[in-house]
N, C-alpha and C positions, 0 to 999 in steps of 0.2 A: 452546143452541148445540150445533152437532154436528161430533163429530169421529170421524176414523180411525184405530184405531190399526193399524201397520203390522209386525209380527210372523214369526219364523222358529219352528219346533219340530220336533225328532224325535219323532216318532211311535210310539217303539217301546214307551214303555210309558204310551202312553193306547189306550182304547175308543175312538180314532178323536177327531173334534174336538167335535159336537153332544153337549148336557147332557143327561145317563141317569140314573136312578137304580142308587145302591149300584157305580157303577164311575167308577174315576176317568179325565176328560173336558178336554182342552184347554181349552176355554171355560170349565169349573168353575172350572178353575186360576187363568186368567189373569183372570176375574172377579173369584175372592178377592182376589187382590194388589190389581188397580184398586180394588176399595173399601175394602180396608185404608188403600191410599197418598190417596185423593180422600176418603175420609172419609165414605163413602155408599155406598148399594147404588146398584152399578153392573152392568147388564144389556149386552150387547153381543149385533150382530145379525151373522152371520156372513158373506162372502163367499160361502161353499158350505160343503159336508160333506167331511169327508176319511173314509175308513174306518180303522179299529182298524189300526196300524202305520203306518199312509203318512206321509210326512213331508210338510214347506210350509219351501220356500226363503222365500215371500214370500206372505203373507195377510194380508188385513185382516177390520178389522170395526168397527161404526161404533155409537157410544153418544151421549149426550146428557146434557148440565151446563148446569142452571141460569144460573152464569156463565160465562166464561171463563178457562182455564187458562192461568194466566202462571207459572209456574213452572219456570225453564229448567231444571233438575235432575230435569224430574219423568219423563223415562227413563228415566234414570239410578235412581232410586226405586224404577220399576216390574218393573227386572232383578233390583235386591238381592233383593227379594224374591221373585220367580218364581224356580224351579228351574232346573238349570245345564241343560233340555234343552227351555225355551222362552226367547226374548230379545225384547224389545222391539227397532224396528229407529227406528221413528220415529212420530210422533203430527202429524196434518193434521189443521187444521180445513177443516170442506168447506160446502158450502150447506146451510142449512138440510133441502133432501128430500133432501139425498145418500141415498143406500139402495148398502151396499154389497153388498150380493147382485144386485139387481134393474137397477142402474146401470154393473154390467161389462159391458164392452164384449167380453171373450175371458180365456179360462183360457188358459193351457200349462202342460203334465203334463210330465216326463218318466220314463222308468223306464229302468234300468241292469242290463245280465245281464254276468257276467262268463264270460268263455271260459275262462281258468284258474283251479285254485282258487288263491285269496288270504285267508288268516287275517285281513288288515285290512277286507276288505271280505265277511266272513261276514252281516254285519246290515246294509250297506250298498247290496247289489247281489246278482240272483239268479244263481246257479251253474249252469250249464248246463253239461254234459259235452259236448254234442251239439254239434256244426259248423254252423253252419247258412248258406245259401244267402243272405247279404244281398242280391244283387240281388231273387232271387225276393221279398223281401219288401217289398223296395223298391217294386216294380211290386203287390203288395199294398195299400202304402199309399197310390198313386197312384189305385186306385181305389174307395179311401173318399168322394172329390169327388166319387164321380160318384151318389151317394145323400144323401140327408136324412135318411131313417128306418131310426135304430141300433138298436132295438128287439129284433133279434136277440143283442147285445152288453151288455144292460141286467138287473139283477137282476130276477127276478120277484116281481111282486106287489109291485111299488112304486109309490106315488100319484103320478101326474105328468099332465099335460094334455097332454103332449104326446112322441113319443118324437125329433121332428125336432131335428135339429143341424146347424148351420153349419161343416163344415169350413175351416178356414183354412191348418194345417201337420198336414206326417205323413211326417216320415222317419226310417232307418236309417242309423245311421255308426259306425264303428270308432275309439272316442278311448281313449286311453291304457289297451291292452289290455282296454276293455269293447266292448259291443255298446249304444247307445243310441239309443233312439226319445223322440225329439219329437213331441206331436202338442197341437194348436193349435185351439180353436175356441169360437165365442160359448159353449156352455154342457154339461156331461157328464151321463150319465146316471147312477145309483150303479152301481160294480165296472165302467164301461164300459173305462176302459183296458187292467187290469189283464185284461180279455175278450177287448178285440182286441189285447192283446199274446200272448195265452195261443195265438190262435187263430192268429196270422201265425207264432207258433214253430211251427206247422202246417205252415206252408209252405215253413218254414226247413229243418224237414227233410224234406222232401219227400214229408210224408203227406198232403200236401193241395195240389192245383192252383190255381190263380188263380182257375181256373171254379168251382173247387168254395166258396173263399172268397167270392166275389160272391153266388153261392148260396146261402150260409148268410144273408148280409145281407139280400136278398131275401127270402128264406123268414120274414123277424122271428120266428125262434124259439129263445129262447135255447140250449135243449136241443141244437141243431146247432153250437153254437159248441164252440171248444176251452176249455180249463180254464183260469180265472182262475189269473194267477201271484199269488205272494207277494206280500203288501202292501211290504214293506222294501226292494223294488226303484224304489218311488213317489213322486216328488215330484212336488207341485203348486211350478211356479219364478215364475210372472209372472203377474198381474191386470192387465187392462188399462182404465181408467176415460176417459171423456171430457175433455178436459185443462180444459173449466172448474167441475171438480168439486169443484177443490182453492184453498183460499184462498191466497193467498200464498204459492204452491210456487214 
């Protein structure tokens, strides 16, 4: 039988979420506990990749048991033992080929810059001193729709078949003294946000035109982009699945 488990974690002091040697890794973690509490080596297949810092309002990832898990306590189990900066959120059974990576239907990312400094939000959201132009970036993000291939926005020398992406959301708003971009689509590339957020504070402050941002997307080369911000301005908030993926949800 196969289930999801559905999971929160700050990011700040794992190598990101996929299993590495000699550094400690989300999935490691949250492995060990599950097979301590299930009583088995339990393997878990991830959602996606988050990088070294980024955090996950909301992630899954999907294993497989023998039997079925009737043990209503057994969240509750799997908290005690994971550390106070991963949480279990809740546990679905799904269909048998559920595939939680393969079977999302849409990520959304969001990242958080603060325009003042704040001591509570030093590892929570990135500091910017600079002002920057939310409309201009607005109309930055407006014309991400009108391209496929982020290519230019994407680490180098990373295996992937393809660099196309469906945008679905991509905007700027001012909430409770941050600066926050949403942005929404079937699938990322790795460091792509954290690129085109590096790149649109480009246009924030006015070192980069609209033109010249199209341009860089156009050109697919990373090299023209602006500089990756900080991972700990990063969350991954919503997975989105096919709704008859879930048993008895």
């Amino acid at each position: 039988m196969r289930y999801f488990i559905e999971f929160s974690y700050n990011g700040k002091g794992y190598h990101g979420w996929q299993k590495q040697p000699d550094v400690v890794t989300v999935q490691a973690v949250l492995e060990d506990a599950m097979s301590t509490v299930l009583q088995q080596n339990i393997e878990v297949v991830g959602a996606g990749r988050t990088d070294t810092g980024v955090h996950a309002k909301q992630m899954y990832a999907h294993f497989d048991m023998q039997e079925r898990i009737s043990d209503s306590q057994i969240v509750f189990k799997f908290n005690q033992l994971l550390p106070r900066d991963i949480a279990v959120i809740n546990l679905h059974q799904v269909k048998d080929d559920a595939h939680a990576r393969f079977d999302a239907l849409s990520r959304t990312y969001q990242y958080f810059i603060s325009e003042k400094k704040n001591p509570f939000t030093t590892e929570s959201a990135h500091f910017l001193k600079n002002t920057l132009d939310i409309e201009a970036m607005n109309e930055a993000s407006k014309s991400l729709f009108n391209y496929k291939n982020f290519k230019a926005f994407s680490k180098v020398h990373t295996d992937v078949k393809t660099y196309n992406c469906m945008m679905m959301v991509a905007e700027w708003e001012r909430r409770d003294g941050n600066l926050l971009f949403t942005i929404k689509a079937d699938r990322f590339l790795r460091n792509m946000v954290r690129a085109i957020v590096g790149t649109m504070i480009d246009v924030g402050t006015r070192k980069l035109q609209l033109k010249d941002f199209t341009d860089i997307i156009k050109s697919q080369n990373r090299s023209n982009a602006g500089t990756s911000v900080p991972a700990h301005g990063l969350y991954l908030i919503k997975i989105d699945y096919p709704e008859d993926t879930f048993i008895n949800d």
